[in-house]
C-alpha positions, 0 to 999 in steps of 0.5 A: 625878202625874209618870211618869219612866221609860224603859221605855215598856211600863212606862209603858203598865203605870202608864198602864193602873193609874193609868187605873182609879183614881179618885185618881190621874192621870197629867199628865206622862209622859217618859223624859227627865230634862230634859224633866220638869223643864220640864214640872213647872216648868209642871204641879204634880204631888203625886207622881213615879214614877220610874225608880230609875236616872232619879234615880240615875244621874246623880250624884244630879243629877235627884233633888236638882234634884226635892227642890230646886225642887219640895220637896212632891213625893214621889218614888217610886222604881221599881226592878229587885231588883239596885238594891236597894242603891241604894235603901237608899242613897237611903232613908238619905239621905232622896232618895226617899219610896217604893220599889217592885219593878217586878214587884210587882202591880198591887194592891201598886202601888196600895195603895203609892200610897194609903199614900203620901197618907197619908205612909205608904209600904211595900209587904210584898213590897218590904219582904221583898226587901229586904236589911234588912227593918227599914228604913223610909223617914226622915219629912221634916218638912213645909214650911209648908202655906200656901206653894205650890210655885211660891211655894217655887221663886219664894222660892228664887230671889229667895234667889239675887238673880234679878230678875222677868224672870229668875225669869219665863224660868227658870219660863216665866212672865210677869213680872206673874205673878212679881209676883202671887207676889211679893205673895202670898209676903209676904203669906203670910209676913207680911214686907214686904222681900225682907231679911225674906223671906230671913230668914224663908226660912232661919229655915224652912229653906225655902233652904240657907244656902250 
């Protein structure tokens, strides 16, 4: 899990929950934006907690950035009772997968993760706050399991024409590892070209056709 917030006694708050709960682990911890892009770059998280107006704020700038290199991760939302509007704005356009009120107990916080890995996220005290409490969170349609992230971020790029070394330094890995990827991407994808890798790619909606 990944905590992006800018409030560090509400960080200490998580902290003090996630410490007590035997599925749940908190490997990145900022307050800032690009900070945690870099990070996630180098540490795989299944999940970000994140401040509502971290991901909001900019223009949908970080959210998007998330939901575009690192697709399987599901974005929590934390938020203050007078952002309601913006998170049923962010519900509707399908930016985030989870909400939850930053006053709302430990046990709801908890049982709201546990939903969450079950694909299934709300919270009664959330939900009852909220201006239309019928909303519900839009279902993503999953990406193919058998690709990773980093391999999802790697066949993205090569969708955008960049060489191993240039994949190598935007991920801040090694240029034989991209090539390990490589392999393992058109192995998975049973392809043997990067023509037919892309075309495999937009066939599972895996890269946006611009």
């Amino acid at each position: 899990m990944a905590i992006a917030e800018d409030h560090q006694t509400v960080i200490d708050g998580l902290l003090s929950l996630l410490h007590k709960h035997e599925y749940f682990k908190a490997v990145i911890i900022t307050t800032n934006s690009n900070e945690l892009l870099r990070q996630m770059a180098c540490t795989p998280v299944d999940i970000l907690f994140a401040d509502i107006t971290m991901l909001y704020r900019t223009g949908h700038e970080l959210v998007n950035k998330v939901k575009e290199l690192f697709p399987r991760v599901k974005m929590v939302a934390l938020f203050e009772k007078e952002q309601q509007n913006i998170v049923n704005t962010m519900i509707e356009e399908g930016s985030i997968t989870g909400y939850v009120l930053k006053n709302t107990d430990k046990h709801s916080i908890t049982k709201a993760l546990e939903n969450l890995i079950q694909k299934i996220y709300s919270t009664d005290k959330t939900l009852k706050e909220m201006p239309n409490p019928t909303v519900r969170l839009r279902k993503v349609t999953p990406e193919p399991s058998h690709l990773t992230d980093r391999e999802l971020e790697v066949i993205r790029l090569i969708e955008q024409e960049y060489s191993n070394k240039q994949i190598a330094e935007r991920l801040f890995i090694s240029e034989r590892t991209v090539e390990t990827h490589r392999k393992n991407i058109f192995r998975k994808t049973k392809t043997n070209s990067v023509i037919g890798l892309i075309k495999y790619a937009y066939n599972h909606k895996l890269v946006i056709i611009r």
